[in-house]
C-alpha positions in Angstrom: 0.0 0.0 0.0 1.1 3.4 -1.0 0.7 5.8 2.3 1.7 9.8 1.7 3.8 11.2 3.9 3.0 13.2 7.1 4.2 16.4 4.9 2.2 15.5 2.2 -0.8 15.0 3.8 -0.2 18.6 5.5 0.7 20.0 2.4 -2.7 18.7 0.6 -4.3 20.1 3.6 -2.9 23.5 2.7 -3.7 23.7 -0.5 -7.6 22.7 -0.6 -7.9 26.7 0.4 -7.8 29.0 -2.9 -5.8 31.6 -2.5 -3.6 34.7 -4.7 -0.5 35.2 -3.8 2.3 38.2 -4.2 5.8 37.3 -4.7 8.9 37.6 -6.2 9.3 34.2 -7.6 6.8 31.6 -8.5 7.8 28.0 -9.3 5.8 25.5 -11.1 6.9 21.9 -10.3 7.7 20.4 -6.6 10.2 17.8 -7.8 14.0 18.4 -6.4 14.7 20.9 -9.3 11.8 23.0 -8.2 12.7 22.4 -4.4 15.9 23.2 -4.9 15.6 26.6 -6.7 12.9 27.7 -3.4 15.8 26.9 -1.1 18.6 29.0 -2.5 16.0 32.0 -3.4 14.5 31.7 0.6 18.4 31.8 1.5 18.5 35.2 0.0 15.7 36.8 1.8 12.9 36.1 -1.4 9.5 35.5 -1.4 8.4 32.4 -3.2 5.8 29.9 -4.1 5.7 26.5 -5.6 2.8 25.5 -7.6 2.7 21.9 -7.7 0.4 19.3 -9.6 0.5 15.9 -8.0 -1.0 16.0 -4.4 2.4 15.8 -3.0 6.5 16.6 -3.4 9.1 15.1 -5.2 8.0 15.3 -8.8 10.0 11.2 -10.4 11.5 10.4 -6.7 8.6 8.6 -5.0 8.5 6.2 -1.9 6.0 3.4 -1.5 5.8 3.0 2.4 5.4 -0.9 3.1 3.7 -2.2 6.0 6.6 -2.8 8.5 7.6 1.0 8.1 10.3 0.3 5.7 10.5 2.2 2.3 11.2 1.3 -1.3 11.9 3.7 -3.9 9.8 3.6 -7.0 11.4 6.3 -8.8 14.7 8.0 -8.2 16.3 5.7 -6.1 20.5 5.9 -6.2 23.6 8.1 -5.3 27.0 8.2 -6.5 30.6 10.2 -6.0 30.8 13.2 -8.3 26.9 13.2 -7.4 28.3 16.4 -5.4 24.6 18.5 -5.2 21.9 15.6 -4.1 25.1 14.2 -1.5 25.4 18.0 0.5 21.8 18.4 0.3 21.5 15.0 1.7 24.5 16.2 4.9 22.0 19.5 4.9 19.1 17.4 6.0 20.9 14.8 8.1 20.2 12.1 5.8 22.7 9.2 5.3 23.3 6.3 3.3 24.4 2.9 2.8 26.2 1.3 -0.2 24.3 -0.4 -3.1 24.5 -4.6 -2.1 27.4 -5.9 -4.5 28.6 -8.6 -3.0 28.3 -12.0 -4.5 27.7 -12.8 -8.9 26.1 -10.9 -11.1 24.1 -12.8 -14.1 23.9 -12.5 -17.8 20.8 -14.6 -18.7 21.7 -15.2 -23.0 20.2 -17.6 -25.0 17.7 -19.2 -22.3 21.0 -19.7 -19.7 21.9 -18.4 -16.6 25.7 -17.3 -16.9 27.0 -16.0 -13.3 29.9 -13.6 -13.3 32.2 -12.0 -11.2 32.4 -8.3 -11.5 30.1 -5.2 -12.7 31.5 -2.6 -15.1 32.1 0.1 -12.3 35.0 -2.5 -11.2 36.3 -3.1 -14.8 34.6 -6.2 -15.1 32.7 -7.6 -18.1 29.9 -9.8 -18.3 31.0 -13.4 -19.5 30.8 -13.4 -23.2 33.1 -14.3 -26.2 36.8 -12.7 -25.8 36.1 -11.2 -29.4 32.8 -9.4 -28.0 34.5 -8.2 -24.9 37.2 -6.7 -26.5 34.8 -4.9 -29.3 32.4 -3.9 -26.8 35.8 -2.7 -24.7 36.8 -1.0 -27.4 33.6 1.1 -28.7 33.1 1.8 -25.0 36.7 3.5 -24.8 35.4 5.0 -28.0 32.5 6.7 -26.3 34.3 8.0 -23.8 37.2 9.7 -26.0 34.5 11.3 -27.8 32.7 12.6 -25.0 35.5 13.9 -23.7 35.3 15.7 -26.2 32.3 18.0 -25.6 32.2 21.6 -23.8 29.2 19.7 -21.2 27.8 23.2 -21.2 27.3 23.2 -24.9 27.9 19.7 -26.6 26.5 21.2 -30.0 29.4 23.8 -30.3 31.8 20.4 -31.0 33.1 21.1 -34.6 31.8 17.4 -35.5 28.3 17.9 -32.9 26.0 18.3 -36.8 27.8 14.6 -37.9 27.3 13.4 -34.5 23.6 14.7 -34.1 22.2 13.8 -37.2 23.0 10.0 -36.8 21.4 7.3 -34.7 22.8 6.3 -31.4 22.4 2.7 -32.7 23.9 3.1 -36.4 27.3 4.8 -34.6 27.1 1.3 -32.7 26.5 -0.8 -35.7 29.2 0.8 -37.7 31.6 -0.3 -35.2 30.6 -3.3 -33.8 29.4 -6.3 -35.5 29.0 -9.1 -32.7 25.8 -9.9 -31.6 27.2 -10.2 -27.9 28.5 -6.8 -27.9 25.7 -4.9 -29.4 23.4 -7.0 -26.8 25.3 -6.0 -23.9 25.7 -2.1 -25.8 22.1 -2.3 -26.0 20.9 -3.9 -22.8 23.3 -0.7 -21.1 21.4 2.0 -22.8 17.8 0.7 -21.7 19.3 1.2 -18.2 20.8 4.5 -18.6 18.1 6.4 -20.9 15.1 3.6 -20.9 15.2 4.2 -24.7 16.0 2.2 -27.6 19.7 2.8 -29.0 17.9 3.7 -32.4 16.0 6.7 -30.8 18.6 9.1 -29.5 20.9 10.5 -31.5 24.5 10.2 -30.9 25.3 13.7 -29.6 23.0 13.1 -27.3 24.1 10.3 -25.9 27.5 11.7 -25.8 26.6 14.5 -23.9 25.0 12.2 -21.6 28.3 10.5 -21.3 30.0 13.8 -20.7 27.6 14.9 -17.6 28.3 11.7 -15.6 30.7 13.3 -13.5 31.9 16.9 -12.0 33.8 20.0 -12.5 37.5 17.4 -11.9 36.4 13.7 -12.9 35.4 13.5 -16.9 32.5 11.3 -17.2 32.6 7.8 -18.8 30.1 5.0 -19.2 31.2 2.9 -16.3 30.1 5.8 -14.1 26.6 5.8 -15.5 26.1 2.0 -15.2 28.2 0.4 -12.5 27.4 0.1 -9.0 30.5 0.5 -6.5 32.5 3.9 -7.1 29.6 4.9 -9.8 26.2 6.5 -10.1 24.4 3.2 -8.3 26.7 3.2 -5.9 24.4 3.9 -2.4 21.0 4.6 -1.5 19.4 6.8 1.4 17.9 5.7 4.9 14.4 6.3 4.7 14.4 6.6 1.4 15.0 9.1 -1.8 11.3 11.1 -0.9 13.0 11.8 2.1 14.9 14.4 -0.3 11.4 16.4 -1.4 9.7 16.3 2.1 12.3 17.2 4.7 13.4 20.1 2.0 9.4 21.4 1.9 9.4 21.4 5.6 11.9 23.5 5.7 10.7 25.5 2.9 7.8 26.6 4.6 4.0 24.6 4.1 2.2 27.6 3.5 4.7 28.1 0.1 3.7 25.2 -1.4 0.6 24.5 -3.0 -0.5 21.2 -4.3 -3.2 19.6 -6.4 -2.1 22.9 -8.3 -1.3 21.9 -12.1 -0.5 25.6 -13.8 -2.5 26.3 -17.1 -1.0 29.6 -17.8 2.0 32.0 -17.2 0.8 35.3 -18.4 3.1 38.6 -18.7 1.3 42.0 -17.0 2.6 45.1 -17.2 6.2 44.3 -15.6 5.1 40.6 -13.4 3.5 37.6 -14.5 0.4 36.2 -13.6 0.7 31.9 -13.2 -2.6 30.9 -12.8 -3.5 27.3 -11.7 -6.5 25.5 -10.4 -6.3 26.5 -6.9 -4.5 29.9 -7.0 -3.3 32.6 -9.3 0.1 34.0 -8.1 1.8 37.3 -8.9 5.4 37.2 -9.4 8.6 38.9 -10.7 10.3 35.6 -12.3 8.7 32.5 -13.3 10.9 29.0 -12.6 9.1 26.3 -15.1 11.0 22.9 -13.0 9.6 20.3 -15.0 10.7 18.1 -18.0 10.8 20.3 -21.3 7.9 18.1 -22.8 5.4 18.7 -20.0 6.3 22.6 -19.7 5.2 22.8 -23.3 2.0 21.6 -22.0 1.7 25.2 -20.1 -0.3 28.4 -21.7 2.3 31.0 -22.6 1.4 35.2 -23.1 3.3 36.4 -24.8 4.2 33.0 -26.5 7.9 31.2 -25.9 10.4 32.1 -28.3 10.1 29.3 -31.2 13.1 27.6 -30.5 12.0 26.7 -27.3 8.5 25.6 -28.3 9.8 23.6 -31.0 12.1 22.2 -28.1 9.1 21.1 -25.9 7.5 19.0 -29.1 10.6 17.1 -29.8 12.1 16.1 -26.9 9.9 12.4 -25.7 10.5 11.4 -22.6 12.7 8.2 -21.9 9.9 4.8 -21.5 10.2 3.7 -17.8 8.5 1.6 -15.0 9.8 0.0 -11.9 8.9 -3.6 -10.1 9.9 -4.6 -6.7 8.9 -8.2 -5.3 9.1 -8.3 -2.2 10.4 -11.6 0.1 10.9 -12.1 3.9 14.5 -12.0 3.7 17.1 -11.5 1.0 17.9 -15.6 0.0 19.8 -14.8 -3.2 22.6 -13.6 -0.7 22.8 -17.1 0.6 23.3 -18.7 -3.2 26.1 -16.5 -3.7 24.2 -13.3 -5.6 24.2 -10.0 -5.7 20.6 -9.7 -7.1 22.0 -7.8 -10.9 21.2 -9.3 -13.9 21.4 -8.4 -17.7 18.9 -10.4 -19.6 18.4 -10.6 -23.4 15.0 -11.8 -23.0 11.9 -11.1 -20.6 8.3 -10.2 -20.2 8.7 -7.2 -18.1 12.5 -7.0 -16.5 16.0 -7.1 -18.5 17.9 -5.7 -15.0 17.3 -5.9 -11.7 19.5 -4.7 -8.3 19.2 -5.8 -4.5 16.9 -3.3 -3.2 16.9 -5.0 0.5 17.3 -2.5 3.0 20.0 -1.7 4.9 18.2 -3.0 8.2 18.1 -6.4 6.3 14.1 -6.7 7.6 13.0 -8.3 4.5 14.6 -9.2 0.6 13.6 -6.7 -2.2 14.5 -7.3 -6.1 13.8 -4.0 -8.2 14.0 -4.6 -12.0 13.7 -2.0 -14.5 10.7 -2.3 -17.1 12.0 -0.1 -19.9 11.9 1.5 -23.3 9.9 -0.9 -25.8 8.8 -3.5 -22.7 7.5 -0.6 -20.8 5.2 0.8 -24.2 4.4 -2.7 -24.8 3.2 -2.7 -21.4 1.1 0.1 -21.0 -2.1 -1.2 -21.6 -1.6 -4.7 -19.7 -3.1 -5.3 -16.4 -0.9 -4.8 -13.2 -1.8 -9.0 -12.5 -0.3 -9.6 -15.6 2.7 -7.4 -15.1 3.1 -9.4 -11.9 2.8 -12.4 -13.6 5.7 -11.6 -15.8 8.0 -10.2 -13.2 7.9 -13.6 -11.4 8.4 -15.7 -14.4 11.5 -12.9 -15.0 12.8 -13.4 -11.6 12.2 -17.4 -11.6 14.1 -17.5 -15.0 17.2 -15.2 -13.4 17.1 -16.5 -10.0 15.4 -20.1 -10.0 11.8 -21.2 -8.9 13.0 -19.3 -4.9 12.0 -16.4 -6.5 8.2 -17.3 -7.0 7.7 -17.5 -3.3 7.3 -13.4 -3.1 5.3 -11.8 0.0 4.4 -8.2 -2.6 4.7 -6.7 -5.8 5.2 -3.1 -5.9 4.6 -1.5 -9.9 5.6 1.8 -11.0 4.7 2.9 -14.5 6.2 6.4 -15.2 4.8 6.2 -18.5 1.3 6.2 -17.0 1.6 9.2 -14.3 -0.2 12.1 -15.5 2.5 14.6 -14.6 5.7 12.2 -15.6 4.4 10.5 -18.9 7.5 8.5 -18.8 11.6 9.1 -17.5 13.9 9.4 -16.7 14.9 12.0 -18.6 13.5 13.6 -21.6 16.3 12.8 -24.5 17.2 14.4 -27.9 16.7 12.2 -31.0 18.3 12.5 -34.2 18.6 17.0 -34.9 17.4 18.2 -31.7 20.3 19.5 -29.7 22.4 21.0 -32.5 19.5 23.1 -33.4 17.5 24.0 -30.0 20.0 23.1 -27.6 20.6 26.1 -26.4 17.0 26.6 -25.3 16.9 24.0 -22.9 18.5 26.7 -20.5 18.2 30.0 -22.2 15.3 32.2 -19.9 12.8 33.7 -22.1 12.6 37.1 -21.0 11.9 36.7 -16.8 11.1 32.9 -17.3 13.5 30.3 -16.1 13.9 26.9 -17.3 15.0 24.3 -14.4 14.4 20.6 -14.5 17.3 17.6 -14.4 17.2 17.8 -18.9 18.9 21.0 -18.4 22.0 20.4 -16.2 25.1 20.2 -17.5 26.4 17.9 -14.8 24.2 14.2 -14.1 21.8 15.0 -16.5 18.7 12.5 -16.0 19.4 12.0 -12.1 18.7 13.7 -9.3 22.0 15.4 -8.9 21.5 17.0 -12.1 17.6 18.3 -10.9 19.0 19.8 -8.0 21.8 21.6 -10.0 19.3 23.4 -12.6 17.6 24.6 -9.9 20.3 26.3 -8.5 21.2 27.2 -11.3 17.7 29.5 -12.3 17.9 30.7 -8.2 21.6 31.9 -9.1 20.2 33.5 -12.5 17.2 35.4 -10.4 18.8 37.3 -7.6 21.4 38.4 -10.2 18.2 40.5 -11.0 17.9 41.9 -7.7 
């Protein structure tokens, strides 16, 4: 069962009161961008308030609170070093962590086998195929990073070769330098992880910038960062969980800021302040911050209209396919076989990769698989009994018929959520970035674009939300 938090339930108290507010900043979207932004603008003495849809905070990082007062994470859910924003504002709110369970195999499941190996990517390690396959995927991987390496992370389509680069495929760069079927499986089975696309649906300048932002001001980013566990972007998780982020950070932001159940319809310009109307209040402000995924803010009513650029932005950017399943068992038994609960499958009805999501207090077993890019659209429409069907089946396939025995299923589908309509990320196919890039962070006028699609370090994660919106707070009270 899914139980809001005791700020939430506050909060949606708050809210059921229409009001009009007077302020110098109003922000539309409580996720950590939007969050994030309030607490650096509050630091300097500003009045603010947040204008959020869903009837509670955190925007994609959502807990599901189970019965014995544990929680799982069914959207955000991991930390990593170079991760330097979401880590201090984790110290800020005296919230801690504990690493990511690696311990034990991993398992590639190819051709209908179960092939246990040693050692995840983040620790150099390669999943067991074919010599020849490791050592092309090895290669095009070392490829990748070079080439990222490459890119001013700031503005990746100012690279002299970003048109080449962004009018290809992510998936015909791949195929033009790898032709094993291992390889490209493992290639492949990586970028459902990291984007929960298809490698045929971003383009390659895209995906190199993505590369690029997996790391900090000092430590260029690489692939292994994005997908290993130890030392890399799934390295740890929080006590309590990731929500914890969102709801300590509105408590201290203040309750009577924060309006929920408050999707915005329009930001309109009058006289020198705009008016951002939503269904519960209409709020007068000097800047606007828009903290949500370019795709929904194009959903917004602009007067005067957005410059073109950044409308044409909003209708091309999709966001990434994504859902999450948790099964739930009394204790972790996959420990005692010798596993670490990852696998990369090339097959299955639901779930292609799955971590230990046990807790640290070790009160029950969890295994969270992905359900991603074209599993999760061909999934939309089924039943959540048949998704848990399929998850089981997954899990007995991976882990053995142990894995049947589960106590609770917990389903995500980000795809499905009103205010989501998929993650993690938004992404750039084919054209995108070398044309409009530059308005995924430009203001229009006294209008700020925040949101994790716009930060030039950890874009997609939650490091990169909390970034953007200091970045737009840092932009505002220059204007002051």
């Amino acid at each position: 069962m899914y139980l809001p938090s005791l700020i939430s339930f506050i909060l949606f108290l708050v809210t059921s009161v229409a009001s009009t507010r007077d302020v110098d900043v109003a922000i539309v979207g409580a996720g950590l961008s939007g969050l994030a932004a309030a607490k650096d603008i509050a630091k300097a003495g500003k009045t603010f308030v947040i204008l959020e849809a869903r009837d509670r905070v955190g925007g994609r990082v959502l807990g599901a609170h189970l019965a014995h007062g544990e929680v799982e994470e069914l959207g955000a859910e991991f930390v990593g070093p170079t991760q330097d924003r979401v880590l201090a504002l984790a110290a800020l709110l005296d919230l801690t962590t504990y690493p990511t369970y690696t311990t034990g195999k991993s398992i590639l499941y190819r051709n209908g086998t179960v092939h246990p190996y040693g050692a995840d990517l983040a620790t150099g390690g390669l999943p067991p195929v074919g010599p020849e396959a490791q050592a092309e995927l090895a290669s095009f991987i070392t490829e990748l990073d070079h080439l990222a390496s490459e890119l001013d992370v700031h503005a990746p389509w100012k690279h002299a070769n970003a048109p080449a680069w962004d009018g290809m495929t992510l998936r015909s760069f791949a195929e033009s330098r790898m032709t094993l079927q291992d390889s490209l499986l493992l290639f492949e089975t990586a970028i459902r992880s990291i984007l929960s696309t298809e490698t045929a649906e971003p383009s390659l300048l895209y995906m190199l910038s993505y590369i690029a932002a997996a790391g900090n001001q000092t430590n260029a980013g690489t692939i292994a960062r994005l997908i290993g566990s130890k030392g890399a972007a799934q390295d740890s998780r929080i006590n309590g969980g990731t929500q914890l982020l969102a709801t300590r950070l509105a408590e201290r932001l203040g309750v009577e800021n924060i309006f929920l159940n408050s999707p915005v319809r329009e930001v309109k310009l009058k006289g020198d302040r705009y008016t951002v109307r939503s269904d519960t209040v209409q709020v007068s402000a000097k800047h606007v911050v828009i903290a949500m995924s370019p795709p929904m803010a194009g959903r917004i009513s602009y007067d005067p209209l957005l410059p073109a650029g950044r409308d044409q932005l909003t209708q091309r950017m999709p966001m990434g396919s994504i859902g999450k399943a948790i099964a739930i068992y009394p204790k972790p038994w996959w420990r005692s076989l010798g596993f670490n609960g990852q696998v990369q499958s090339d097959t299955g009805g639901a779930i292609r990769a799955t971590y230990d999501n046990t807790p640290a207090s070790e009160s029950f077993g969890a295994i969270m698989g992905f359900i991603e890019a074209d599993e999760m659209r061909a999934l939309d429409r089924v039943s959540q009994t048949e998704i848990n069907r399929l998850v089981i089946e997954d899990l007995v396939r991976y882990f053995g018929p142990q894995a049947a025995n589960v106590s609770q299923i917990l389903i995500q589908r980000w795809d499905l959520e009103e205010f989501s309509r998929g993650g993690p990320v938004a992404y750039c196919p084919p054209g995108v970035l070398t044309k409009y890039g530059p308005f995924l962070r430009n203001p229009a006028a006294r209008i700020h674009f925040a949101g994790t699609e716009t930060a030039p370090y950890w874009t997609g994660y939650m490091d990169g939300a909390i970034r953007s919106g200091e970045r737009v707070a840092a932009e505002i009270l220059s204007d002051f």
